[in-house]
PDB file of N, CA, C, O and CB in Angstrom:
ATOM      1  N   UNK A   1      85.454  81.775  60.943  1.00  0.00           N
ATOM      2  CA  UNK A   1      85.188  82.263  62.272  1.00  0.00           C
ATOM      3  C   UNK A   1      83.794  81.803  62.691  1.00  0.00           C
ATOM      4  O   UNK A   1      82.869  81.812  61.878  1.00  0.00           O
ATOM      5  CB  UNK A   1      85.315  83.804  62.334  1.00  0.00           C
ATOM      6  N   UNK A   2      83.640  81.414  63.913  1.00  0.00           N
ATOM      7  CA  UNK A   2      82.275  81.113  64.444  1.00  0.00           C
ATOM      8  C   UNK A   2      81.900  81.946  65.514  1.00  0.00           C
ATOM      9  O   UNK A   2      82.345  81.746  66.644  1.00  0.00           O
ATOM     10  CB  UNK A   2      82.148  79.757  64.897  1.00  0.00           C
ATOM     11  N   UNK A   3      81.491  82.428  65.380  1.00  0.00           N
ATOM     12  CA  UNK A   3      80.036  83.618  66.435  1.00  0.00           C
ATOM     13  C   UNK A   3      79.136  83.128  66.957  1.00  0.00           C
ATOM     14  O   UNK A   3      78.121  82.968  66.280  1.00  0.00           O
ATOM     15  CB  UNK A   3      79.032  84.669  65.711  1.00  0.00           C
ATOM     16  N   UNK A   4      79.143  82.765  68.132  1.00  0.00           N
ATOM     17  CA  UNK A   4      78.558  82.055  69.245  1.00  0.00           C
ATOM     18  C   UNK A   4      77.987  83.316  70.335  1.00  0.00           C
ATOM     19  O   UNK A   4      77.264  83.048  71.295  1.00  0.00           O
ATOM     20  CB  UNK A   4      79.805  80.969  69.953  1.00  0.00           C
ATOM     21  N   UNK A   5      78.545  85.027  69.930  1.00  0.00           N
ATOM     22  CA  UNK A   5      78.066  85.918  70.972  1.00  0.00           C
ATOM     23  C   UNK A   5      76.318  85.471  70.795  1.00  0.00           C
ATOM     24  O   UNK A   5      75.719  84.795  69.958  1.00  0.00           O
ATOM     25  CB  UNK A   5      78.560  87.775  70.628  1.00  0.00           C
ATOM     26  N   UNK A   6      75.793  86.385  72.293  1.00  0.00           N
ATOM     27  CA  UNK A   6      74.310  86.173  72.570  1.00  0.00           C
ATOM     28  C   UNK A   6      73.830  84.897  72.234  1.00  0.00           C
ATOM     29  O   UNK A   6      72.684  84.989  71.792  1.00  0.00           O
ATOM     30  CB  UNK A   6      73.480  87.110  71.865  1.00  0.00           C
ATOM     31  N   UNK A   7      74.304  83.589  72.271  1.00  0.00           N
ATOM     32  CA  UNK A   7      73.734  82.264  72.401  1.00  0.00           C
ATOM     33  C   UNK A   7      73.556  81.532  73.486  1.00  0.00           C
ATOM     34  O   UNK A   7      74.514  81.421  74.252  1.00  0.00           O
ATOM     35  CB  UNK A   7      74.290  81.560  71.782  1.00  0.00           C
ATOM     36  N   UNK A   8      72.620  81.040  73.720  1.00  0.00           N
ATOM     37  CA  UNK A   8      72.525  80.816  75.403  1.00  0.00           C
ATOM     38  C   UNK A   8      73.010  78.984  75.192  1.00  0.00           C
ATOM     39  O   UNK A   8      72.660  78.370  74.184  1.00  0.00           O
ATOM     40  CB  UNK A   8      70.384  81.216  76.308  1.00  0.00           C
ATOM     41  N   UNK A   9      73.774  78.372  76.224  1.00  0.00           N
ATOM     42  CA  UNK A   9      73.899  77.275  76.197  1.00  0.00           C
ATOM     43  C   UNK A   9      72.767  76.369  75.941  1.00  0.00           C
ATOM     44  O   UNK A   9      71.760  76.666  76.583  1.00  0.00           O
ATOM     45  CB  UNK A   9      74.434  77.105  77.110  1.00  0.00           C
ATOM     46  N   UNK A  10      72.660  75.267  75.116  1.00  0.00           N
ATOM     47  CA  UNK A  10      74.421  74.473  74.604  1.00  0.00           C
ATOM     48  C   UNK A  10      74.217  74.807  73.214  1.00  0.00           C
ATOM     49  O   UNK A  10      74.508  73.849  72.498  1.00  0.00           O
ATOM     50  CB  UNK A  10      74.789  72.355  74.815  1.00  0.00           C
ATOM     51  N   UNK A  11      73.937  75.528  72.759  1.00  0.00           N
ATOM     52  CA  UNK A  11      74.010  76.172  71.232  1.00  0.00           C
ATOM     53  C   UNK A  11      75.766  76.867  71.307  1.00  0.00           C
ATOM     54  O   UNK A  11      76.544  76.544  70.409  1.00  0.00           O
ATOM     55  CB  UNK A  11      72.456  77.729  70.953  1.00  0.00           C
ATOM     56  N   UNK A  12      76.008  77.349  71.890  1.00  0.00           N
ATOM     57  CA  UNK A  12      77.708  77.653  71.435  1.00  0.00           C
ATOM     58  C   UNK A  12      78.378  76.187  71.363  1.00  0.00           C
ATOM     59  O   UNK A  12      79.360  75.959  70.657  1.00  0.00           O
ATOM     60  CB  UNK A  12      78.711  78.724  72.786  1.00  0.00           C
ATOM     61  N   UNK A  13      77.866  75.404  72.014  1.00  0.00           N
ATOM     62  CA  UNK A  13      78.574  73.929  71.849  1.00  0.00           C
ATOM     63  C   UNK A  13      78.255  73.361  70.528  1.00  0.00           C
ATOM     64  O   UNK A  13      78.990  72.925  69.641  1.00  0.00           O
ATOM     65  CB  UNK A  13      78.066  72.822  72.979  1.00  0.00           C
ATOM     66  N   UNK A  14      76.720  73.496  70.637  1.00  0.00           N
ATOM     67  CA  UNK A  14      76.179  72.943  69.002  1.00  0.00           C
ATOM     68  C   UNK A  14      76.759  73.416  68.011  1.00  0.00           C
ATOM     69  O   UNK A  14      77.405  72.797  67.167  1.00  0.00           O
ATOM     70  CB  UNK A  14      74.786  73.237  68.571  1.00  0.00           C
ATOM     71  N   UNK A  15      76.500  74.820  68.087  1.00  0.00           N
ATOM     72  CA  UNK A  15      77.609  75.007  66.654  1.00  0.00           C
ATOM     73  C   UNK A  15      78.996  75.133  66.231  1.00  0.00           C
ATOM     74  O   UNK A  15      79.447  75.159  65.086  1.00  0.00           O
ATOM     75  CB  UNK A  15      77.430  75.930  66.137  1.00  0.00           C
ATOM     76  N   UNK A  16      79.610  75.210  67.378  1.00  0.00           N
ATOM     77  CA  UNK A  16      80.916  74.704  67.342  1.00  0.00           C
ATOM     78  C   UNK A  16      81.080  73.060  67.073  1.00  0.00           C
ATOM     79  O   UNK A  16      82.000  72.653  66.363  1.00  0.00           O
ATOM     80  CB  UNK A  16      81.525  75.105  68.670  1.00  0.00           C
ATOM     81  N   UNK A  17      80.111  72.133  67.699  1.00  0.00           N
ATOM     82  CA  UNK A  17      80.778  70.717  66.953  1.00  0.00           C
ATOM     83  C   UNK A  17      80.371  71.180  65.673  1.00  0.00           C
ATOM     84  O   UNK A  17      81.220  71.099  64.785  1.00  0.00           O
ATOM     85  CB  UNK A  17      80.119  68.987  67.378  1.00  0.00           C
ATOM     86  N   UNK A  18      79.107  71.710  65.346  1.00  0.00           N
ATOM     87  CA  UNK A  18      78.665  71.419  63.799  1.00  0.00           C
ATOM     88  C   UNK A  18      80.426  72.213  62.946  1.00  0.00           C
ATOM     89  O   UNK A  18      81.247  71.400  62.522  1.00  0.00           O
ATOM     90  CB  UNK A  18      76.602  72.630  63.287  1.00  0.00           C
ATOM     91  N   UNK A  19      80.646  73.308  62.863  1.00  0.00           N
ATOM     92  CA  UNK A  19      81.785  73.443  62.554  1.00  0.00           C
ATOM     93  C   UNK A  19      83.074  72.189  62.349  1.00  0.00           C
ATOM     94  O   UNK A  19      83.731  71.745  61.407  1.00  0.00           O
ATOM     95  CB  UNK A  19      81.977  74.295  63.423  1.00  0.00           C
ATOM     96  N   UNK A  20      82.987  71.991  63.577  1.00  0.00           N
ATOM     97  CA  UNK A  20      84.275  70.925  63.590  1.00  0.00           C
ATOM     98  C   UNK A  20      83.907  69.599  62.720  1.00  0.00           C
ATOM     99  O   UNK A  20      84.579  68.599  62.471  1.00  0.00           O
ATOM    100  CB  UNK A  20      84.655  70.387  65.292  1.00  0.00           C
ATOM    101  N   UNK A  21      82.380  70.027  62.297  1.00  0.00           N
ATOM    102  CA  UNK A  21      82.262  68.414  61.420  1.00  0.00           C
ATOM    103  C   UNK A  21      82.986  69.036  59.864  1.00  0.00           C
ATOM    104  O   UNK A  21      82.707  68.362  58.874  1.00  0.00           O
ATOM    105  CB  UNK A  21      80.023  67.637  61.124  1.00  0.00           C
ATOM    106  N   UNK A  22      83.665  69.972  59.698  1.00  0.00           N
ATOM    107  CA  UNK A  22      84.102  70.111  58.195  1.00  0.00           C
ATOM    108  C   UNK A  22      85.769  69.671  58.703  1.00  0.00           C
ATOM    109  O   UNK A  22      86.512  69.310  57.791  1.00  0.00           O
ATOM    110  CB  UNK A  22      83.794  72.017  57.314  1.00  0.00           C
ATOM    111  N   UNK A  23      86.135  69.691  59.614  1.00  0.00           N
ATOM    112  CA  UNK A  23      87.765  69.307  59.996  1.00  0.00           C
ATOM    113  C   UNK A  23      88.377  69.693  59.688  1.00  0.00           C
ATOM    114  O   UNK A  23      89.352  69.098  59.226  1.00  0.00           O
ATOM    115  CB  UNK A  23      88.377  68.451  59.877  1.00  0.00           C
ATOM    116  N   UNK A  24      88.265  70.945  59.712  1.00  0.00           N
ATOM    117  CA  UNK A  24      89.308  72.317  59.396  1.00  0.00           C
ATOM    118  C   UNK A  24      90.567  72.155  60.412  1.00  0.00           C
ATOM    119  O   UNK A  24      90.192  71.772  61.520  1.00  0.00           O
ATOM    120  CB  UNK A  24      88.438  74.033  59.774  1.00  0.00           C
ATOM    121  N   UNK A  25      91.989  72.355  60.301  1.00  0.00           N
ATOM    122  CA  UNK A  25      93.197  72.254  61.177  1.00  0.00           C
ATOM    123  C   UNK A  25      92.230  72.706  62.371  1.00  0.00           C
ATOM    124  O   UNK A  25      91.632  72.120  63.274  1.00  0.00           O
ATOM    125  CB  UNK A  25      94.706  73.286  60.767  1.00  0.00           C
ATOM    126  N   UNK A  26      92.405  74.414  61.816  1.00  0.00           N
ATOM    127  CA  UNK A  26      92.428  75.679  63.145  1.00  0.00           C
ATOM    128  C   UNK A  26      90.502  76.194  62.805  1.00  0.00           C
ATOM    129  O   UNK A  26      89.874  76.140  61.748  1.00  0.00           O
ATOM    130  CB  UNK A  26      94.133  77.607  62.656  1.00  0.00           C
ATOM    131  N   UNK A  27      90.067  76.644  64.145  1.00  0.00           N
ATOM    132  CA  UNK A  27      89.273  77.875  64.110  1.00  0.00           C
ATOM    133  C   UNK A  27      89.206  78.870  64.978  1.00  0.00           C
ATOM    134  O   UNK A  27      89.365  78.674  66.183  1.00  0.00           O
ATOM    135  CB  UNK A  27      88.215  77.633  64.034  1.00  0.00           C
ATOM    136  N   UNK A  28      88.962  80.059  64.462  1.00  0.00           N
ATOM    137  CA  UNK A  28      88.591  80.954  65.602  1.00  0.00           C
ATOM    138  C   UNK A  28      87.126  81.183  66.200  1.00  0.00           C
ATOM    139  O   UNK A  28      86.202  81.315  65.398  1.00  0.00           O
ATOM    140  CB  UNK A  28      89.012  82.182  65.211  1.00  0.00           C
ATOM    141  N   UNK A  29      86.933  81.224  67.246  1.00  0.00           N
ATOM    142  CA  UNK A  29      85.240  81.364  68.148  1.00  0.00           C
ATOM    143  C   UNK A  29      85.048  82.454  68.960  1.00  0.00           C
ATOM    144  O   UNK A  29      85.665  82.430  70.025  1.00  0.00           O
ATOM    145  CB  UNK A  29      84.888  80.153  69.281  1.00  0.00           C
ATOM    146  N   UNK A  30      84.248  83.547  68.698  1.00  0.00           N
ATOM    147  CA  UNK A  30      84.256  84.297  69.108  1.00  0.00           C
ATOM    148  C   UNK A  30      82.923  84.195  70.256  1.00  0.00           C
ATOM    149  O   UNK A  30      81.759  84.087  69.872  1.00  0.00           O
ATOM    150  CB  UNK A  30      84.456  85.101  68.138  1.00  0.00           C
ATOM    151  N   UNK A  31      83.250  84.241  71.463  1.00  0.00           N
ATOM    152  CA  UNK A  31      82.260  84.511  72.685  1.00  0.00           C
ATOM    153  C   UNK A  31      81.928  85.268  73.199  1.00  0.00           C
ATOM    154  O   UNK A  31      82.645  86.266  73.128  1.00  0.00           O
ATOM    155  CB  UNK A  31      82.336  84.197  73.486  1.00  0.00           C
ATOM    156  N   UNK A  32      80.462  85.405  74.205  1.00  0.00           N
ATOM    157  CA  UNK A  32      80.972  86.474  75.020  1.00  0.00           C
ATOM    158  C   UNK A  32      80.129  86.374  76.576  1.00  0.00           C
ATOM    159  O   UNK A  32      79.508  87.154  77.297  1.00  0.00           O
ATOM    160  CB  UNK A  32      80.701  87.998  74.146  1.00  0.00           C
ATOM    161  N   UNK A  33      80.560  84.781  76.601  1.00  0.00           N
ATOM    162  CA  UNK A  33      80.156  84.405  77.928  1.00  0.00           C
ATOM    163  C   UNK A  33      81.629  83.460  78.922  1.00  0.00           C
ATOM    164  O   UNK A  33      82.354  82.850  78.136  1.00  0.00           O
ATOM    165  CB  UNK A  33      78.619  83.329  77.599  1.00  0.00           C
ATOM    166  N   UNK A  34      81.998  83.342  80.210  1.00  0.00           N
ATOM    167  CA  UNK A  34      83.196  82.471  80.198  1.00  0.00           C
ATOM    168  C   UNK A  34      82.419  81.442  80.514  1.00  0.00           C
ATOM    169  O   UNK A  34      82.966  80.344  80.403  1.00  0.00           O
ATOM    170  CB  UNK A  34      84.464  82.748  81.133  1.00  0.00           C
ATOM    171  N   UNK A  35      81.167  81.452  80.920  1.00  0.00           N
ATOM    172  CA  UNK A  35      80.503  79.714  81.192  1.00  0.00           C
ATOM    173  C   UNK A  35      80.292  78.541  79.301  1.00  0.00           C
ATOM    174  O   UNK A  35      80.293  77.323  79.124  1.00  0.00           O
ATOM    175  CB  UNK A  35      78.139  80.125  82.130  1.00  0.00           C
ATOM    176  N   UNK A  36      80.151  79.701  78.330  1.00  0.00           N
ATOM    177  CA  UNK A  36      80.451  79.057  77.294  1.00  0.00           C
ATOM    178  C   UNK A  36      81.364  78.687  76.827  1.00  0.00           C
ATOM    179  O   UNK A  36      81.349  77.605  76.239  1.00  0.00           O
ATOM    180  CB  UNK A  36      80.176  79.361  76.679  1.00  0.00           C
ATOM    181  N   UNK A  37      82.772  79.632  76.939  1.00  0.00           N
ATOM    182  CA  UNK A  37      84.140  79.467  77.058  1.00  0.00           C
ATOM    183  C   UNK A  37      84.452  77.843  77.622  1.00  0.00           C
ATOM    184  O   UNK A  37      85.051  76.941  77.036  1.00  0.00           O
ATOM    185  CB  UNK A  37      84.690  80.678  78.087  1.00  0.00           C
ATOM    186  N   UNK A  38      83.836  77.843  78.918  1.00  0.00           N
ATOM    187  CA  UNK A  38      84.535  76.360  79.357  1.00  0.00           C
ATOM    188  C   UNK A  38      83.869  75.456  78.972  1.00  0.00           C
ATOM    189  O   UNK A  38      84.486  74.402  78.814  1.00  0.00           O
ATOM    190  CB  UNK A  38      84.727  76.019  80.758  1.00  0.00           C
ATOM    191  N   UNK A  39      82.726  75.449  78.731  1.00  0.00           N
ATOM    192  CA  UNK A  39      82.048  73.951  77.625  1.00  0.00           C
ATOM    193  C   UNK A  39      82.387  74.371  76.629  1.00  0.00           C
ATOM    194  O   UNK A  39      81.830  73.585  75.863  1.00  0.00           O
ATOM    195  CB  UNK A  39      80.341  73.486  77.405  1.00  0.00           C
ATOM    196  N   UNK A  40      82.944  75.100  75.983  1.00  0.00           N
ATOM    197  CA  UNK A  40      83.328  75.301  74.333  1.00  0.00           C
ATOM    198  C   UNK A  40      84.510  74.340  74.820  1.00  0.00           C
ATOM    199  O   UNK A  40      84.331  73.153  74.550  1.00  0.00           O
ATOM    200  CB  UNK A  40      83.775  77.181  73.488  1.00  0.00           C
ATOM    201  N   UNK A  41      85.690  74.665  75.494  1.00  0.00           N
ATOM    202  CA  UNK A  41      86.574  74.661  75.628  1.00  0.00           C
ATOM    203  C   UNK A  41      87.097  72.716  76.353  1.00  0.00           C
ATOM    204  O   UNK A  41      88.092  71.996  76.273  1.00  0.00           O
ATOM    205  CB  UNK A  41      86.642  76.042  76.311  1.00  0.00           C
ATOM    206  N   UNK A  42      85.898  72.639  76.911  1.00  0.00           N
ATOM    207  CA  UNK A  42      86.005  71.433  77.437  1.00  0.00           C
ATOM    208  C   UNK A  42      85.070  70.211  76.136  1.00  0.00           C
ATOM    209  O   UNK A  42      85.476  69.050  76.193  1.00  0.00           O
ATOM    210  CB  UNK A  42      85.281  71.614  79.173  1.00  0.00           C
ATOM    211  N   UNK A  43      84.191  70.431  75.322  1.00  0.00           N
ATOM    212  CA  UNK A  43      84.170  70.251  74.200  1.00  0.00           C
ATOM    213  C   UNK A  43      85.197  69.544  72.754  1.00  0.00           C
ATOM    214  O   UNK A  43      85.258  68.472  72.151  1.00  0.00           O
ATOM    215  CB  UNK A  43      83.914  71.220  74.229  1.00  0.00           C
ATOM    216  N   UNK A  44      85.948  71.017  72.697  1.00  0.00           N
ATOM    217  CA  UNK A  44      87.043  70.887  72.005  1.00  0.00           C
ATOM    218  C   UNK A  44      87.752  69.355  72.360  1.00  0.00           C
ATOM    219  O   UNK A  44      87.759  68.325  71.686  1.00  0.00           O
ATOM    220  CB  UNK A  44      87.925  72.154  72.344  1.00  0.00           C
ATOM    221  N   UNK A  45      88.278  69.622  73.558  1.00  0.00           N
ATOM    222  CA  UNK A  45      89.156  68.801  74.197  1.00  0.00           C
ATOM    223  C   UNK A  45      88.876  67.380  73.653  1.00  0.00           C
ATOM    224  O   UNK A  45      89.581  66.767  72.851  1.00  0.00           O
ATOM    225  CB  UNK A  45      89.017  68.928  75.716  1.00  0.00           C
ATOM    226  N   UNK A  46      87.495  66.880  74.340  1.00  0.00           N
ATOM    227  CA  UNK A  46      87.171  65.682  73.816  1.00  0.00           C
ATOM    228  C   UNK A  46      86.792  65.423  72.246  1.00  0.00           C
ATOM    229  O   UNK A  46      86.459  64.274  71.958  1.00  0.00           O
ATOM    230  CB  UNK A  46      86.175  65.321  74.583  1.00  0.00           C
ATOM    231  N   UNK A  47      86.816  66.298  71.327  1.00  0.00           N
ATOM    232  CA  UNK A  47      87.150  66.255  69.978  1.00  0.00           C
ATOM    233  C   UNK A  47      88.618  66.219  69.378  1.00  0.00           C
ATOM    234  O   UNK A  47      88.808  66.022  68.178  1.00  0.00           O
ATOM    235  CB  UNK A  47      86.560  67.287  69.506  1.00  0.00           C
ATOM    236  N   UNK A  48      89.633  66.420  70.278  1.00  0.00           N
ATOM    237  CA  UNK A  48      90.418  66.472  69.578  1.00  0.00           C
ATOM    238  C   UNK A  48      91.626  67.720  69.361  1.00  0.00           C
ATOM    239  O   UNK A  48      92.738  67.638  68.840  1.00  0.00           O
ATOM    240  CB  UNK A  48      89.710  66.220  68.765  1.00  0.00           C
ATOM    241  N   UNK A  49      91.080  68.625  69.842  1.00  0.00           N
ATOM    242  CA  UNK A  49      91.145  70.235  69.359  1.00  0.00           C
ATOM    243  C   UNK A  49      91.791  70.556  71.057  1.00  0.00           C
ATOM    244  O   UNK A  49      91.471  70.083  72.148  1.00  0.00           O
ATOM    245  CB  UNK A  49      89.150  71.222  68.761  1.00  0.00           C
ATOM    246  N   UNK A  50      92.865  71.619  70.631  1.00  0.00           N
ATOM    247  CA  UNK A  50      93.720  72.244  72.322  1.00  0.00           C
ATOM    248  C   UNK A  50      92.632  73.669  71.713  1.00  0.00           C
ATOM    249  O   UNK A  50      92.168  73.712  70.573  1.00  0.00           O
ATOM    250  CB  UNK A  50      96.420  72.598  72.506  1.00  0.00           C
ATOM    251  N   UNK A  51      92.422  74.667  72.723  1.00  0.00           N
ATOM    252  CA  UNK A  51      91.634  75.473  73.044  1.00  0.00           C
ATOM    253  C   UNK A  51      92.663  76.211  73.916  1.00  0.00           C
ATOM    254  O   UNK A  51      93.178  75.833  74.968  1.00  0.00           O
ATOM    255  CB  UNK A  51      90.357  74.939  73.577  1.00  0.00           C
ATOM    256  N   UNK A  52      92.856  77.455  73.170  1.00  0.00           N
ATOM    257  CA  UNK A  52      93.276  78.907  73.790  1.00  0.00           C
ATOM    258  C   UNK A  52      92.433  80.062  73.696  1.00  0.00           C
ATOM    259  O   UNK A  52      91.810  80.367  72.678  1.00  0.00           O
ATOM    260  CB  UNK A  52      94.467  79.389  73.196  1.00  0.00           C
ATOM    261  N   UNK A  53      92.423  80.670  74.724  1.00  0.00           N
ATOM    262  CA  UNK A  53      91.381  82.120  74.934  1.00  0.00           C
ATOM    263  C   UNK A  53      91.926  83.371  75.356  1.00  0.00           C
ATOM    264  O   UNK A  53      92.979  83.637  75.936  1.00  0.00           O
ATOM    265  CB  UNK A  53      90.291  81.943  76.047  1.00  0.00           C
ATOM    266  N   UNK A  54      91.234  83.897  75.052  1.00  0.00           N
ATOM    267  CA  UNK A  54      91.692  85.995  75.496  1.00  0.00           C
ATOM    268  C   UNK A  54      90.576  86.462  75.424  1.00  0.00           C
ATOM    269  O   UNK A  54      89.657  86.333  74.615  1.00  0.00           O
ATOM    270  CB  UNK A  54      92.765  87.204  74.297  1.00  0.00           C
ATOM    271  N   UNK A  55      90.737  87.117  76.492  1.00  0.00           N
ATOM    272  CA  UNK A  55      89.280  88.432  76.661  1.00  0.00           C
ATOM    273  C   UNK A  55      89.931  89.523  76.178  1.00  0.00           C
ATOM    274  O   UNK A  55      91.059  89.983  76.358  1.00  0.00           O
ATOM    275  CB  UNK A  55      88.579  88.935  78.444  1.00  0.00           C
ATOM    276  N   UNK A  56      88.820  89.902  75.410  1.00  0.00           N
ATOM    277  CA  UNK A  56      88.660  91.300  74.567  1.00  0.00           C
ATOM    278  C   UNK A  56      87.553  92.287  74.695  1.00  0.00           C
ATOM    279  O   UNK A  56      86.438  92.294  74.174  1.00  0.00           O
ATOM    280  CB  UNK A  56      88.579  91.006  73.210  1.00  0.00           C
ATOM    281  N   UNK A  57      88.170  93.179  75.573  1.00  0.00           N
ATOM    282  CA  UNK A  57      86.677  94.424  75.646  1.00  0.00           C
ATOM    283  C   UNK A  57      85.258  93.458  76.260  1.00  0.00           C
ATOM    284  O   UNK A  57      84.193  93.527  75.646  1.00  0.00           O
ATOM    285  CB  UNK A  57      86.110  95.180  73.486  1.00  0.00           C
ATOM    286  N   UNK A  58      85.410  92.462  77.683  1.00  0.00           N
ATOM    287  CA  UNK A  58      84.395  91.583  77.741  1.00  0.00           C
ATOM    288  C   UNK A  58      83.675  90.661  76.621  1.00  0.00           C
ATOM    289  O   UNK A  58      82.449  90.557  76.613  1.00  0.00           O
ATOM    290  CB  UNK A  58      83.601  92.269  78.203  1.00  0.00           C
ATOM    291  N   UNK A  59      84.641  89.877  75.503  1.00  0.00           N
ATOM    292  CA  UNK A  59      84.241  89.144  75.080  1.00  0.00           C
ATOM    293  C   UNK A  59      85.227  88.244  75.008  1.00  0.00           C
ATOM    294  O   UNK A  59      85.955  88.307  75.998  1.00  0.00           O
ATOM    295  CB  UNK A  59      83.671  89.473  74.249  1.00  0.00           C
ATOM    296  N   UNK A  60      85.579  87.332  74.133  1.00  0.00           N
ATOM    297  CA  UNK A  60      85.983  86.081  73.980  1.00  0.00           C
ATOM    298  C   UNK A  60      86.558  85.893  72.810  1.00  0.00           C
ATOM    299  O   UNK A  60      85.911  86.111  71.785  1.00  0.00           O
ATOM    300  CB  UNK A  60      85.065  85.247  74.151  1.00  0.00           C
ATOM    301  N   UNK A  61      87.923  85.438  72.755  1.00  0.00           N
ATOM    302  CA  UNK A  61      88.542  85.119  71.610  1.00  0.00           C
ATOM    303  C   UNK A  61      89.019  83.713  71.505  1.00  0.00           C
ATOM    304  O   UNK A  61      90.249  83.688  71.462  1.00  0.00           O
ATOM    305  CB  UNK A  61      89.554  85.978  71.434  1.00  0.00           C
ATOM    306  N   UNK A  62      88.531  82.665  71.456  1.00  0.00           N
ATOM    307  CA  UNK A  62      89.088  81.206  71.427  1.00  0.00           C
ATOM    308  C   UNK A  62      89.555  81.001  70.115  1.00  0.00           C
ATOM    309  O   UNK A  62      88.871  81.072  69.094  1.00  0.00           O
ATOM    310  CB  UNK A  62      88.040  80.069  71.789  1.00  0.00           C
ATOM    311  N   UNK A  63      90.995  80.692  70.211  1.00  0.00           N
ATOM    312  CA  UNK A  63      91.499  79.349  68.945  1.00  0.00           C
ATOM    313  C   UNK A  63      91.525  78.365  69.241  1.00  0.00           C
ATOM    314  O   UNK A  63      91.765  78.159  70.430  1.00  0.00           O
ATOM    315  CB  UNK A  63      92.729  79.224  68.334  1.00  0.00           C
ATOM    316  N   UNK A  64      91.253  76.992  68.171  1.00  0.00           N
ATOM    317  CA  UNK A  64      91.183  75.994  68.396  1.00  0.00           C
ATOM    318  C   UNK A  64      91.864  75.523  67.228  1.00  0.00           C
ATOM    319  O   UNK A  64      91.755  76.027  66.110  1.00  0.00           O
ATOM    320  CB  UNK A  64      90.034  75.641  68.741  1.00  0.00           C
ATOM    321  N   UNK A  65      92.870  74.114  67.662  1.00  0.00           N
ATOM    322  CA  UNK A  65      93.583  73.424  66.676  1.00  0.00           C
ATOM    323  C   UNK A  65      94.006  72.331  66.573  1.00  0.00           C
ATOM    324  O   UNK A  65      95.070  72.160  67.168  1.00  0.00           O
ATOM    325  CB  UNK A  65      94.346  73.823  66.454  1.00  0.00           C
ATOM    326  N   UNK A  66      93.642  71.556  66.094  1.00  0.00           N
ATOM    327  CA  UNK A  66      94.074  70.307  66.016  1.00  0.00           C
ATOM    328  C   UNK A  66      94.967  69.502  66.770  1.00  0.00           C
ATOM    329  O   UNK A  66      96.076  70.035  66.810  1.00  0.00           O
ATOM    330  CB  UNK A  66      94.421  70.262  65.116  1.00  0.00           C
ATOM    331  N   UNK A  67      94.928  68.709  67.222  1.00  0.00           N
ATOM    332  CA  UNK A  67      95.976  67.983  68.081  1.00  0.00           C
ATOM    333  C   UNK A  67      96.896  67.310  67.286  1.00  0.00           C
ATOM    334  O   UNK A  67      97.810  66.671  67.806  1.00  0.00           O
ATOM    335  CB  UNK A  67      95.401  66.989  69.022  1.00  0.00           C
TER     336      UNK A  67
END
């Protein structure tokens, strides 16, 4: 799981690629901004990775998985 709450951009991006440099299938990312959500999410994309989300109690639940 990666925990990106209280990170101000582009650190939820940073450590989400750093993650994706081990090339795990799936991860889960937990947020709790939607402006990080969509550069997380638009991120992913150009790595490789489809990106699904759900808000929870005002935060953020992204999976990400391999294409």
């Amino acid at each position: 799981m990666i925990d990106v709450r209280g990170l101000s951009c582009p650190q939820p991006v940073i450590q989400v690629k750093k993650a994706l440099e081990k090339k795990e299938a799936s991860y889960e990312v937990l947020l709790d901004s939607m402006v990080s959500v969509e550069n997380v999410k638009r991120f992913a994309a150009s790595a490789g990775y489809k990106a699904e989300f759900r808000e929870e109690n005002g935060e953020y639940r992204m999976n990400l998985s391999k294409l």
